[in-house]
C-alpha positions in Angstrom: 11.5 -137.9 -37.6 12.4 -134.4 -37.2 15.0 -135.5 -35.1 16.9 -137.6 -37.3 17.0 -135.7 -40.0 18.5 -132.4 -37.9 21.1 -135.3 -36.9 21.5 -136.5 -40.5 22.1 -132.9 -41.9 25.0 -131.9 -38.7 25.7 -135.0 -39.9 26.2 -134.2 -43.5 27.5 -131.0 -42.7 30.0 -132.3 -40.5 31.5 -135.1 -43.6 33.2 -131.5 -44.9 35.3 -131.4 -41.5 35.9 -135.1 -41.2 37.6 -134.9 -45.0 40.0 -132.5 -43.8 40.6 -134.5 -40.4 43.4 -135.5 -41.8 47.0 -133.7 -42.0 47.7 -135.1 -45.6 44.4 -134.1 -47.2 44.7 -130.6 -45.8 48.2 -130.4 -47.2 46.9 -131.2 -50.3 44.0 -128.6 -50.4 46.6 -126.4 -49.5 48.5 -127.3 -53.0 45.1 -127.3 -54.8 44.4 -123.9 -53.8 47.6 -122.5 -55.9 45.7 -124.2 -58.9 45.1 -127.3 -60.5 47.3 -130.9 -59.9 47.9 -134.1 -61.4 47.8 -136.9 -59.1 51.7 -137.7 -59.5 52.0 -133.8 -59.0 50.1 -133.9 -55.9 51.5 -137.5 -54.7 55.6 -135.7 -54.9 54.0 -132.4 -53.1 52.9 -134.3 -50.0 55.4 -136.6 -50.1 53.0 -139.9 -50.5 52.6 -143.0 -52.6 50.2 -142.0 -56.0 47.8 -145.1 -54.5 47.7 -143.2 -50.9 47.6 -139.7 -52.5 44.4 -141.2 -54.9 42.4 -142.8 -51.7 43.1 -139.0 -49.7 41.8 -137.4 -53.2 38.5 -139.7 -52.9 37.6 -138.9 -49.6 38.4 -135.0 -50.4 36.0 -135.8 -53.8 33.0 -137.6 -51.5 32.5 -134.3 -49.2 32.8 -132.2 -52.3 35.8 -130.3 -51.4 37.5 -131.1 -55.2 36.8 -132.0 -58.3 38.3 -133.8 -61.5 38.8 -134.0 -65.1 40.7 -136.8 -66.9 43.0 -136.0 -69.5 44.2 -139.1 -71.2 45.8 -141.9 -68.6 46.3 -138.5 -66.2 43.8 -137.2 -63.5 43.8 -133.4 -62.9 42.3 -132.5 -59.5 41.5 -129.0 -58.5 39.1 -127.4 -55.3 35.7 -127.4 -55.9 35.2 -124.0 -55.3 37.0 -121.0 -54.2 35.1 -121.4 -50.9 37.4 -124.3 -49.7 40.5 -122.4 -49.8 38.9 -119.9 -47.6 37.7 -123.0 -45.1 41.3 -124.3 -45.2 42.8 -120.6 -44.6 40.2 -120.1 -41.6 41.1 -124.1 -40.0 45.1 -122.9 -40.4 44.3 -119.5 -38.3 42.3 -121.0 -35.8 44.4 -123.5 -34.8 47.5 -120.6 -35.1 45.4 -119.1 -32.6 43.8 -121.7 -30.1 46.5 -124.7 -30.6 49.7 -123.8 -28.6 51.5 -126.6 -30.5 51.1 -124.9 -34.1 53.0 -121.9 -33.2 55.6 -124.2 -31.6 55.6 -126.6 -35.0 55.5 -123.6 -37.4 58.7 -122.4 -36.0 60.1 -125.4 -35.9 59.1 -126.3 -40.1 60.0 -122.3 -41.1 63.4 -122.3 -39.2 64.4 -119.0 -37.2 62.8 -115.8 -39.6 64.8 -113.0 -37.4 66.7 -112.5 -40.5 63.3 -113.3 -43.2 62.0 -109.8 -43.1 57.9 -109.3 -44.8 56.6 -107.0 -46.9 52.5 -106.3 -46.6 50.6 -107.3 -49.6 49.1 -103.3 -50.1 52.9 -102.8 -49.7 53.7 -104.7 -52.4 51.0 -103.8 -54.5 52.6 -100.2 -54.6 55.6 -100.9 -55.1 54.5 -103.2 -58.1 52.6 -100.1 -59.6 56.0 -97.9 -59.2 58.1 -100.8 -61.1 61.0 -100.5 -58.4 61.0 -104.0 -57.1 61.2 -107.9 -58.4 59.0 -110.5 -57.4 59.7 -113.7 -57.4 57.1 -116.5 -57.4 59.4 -119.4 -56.1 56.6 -121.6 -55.7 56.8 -125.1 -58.4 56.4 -124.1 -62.0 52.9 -126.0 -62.7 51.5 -123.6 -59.6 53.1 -120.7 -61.6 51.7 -121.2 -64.8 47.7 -121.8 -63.5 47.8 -117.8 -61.6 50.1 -115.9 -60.1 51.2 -112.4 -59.5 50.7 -110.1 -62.0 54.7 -109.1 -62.6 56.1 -112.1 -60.8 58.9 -114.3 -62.5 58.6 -117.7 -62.2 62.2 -118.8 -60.1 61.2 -121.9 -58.1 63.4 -122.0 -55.0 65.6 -125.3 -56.8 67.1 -123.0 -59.6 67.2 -119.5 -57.2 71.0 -120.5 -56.7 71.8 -120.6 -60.2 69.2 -117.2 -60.9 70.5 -115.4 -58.0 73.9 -114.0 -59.4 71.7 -112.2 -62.6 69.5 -110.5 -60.2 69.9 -106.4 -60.1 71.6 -105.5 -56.8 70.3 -102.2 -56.7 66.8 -103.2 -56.7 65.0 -104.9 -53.7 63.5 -108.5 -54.7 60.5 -109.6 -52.9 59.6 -113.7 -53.6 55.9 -115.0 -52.4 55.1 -118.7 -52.5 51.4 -120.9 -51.1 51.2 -119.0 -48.3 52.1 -117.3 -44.6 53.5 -121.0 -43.4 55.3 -122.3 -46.9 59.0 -122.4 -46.3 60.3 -121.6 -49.8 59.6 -118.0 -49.5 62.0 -117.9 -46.8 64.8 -120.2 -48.0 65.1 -117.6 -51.0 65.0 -115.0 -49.0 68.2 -116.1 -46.8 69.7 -117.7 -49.8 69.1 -114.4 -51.4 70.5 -112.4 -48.7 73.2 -114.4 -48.1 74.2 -113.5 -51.6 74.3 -110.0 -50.4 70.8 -109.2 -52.4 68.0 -106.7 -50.6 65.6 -109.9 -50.3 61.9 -109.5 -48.6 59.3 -112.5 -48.4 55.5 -111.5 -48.9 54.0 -111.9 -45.5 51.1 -113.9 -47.6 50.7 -116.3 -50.2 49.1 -116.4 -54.1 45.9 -117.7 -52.6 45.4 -114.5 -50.1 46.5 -112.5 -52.9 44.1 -113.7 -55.3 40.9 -113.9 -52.8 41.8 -109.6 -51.9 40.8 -109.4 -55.8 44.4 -107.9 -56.7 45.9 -108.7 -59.8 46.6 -111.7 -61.5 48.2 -113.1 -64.7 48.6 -116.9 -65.4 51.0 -118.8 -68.1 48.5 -120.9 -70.1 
């Protein structure tokens, strides 16, 4: 008896792994951990059918990775604690550092960054407290409005072309999106730059921000 139930609970404990064995679930912890979704949020951020996006939600919901709340005809989803970003965020850096094929991939996905230079988030932090830079949070709106950046403006990367001309030339402009391997953070930056603006990409995302305990604001 003892037996089976040490192979029931590996068992159990392994169901946890198994829901993220999957490339489209752990894309969309990785948009749950910027704050909470809709379904038909979640379904355009992944790129999947709402029916699809629902049965990946369910599996996530069976190993207790989210949670939900219904709000009229809409489903919010969100993580079910704090403690699956950080699972997600240690998965992503192990296989950056034991799977050959990620760095390869990443590069690939990001495009070349010799030209996307990063700023350190301590760096950042002090150059927030002096007020001589502007952050950008270029991540969706929604993502925006449930945390961010304390001091960040809310420019997601489809209107930067049309914000970038307003934007002080004599200050340097630092934009921050999900995290260390989300493109838009370095599409503004070159967009930025290429519009002859001092542009720097934070070398994390809102999620690393928030678990270092530095400050936060949110929209609603």
């Amino acid at each position: 008896m003892a037996v089976g139930a040490k192979a029931a609970l590996f068992d159990a404990q392994a169901s946890v792994a198994q829901a993220l064995g999957s490339g489209r679930r752990a894309e969309i912890v990785d948009v749950l951990a910027q704050g909470e979704r809709s379904v038909e949020e979640i379904a355009g951020e992944i790129s999947q059918s709402v029916a699809n996006t629902s049965q990946h939600l369910q599996v996530l919901a069976r190993a207790g990775l989210v949670r939900s709340r219904r709000d009229g005809t809409r489903v919010f989803y969100r993580l079910a604690s704090e403690r699956v970003g950080e699972l997600w965020a240690a998965v992503r850096d192990v296989a950056v550092r034991h799977v050959a094929e990620v760095s390869v991939l990443a590069d690939e996905y990001l495009g070349e960054r010799d030209g996307v230079e990063q700023l350190s988030a301590d760096e950042l932090e002090e150059r927030l407290a002096r007020g001589d830079v502007v952050l950008l949070d270029v991540r969706p709106y929604p993502e925006y409005a449930a945390g961010h950046i304390a001091g960040a403006r809310s420019v997601p990367l489809a209107t930067l072309e049309t914000v970038a001309p307003k934007l002080p030339k004599r200050r340097e402009i630092v934009a921050y999106c999900r995290g260390p391997y989300c493109v838009y953070a370095d599409d503004a930056v070159r967009l930025l730059r290429g519009r002859g603006l001092d542009a720097r990409r934070l070398d994390v995302g809102f999620p690393e921000w928030r678990r270092a305990g530095r400050a936060l604001e949110a929209a609603n």
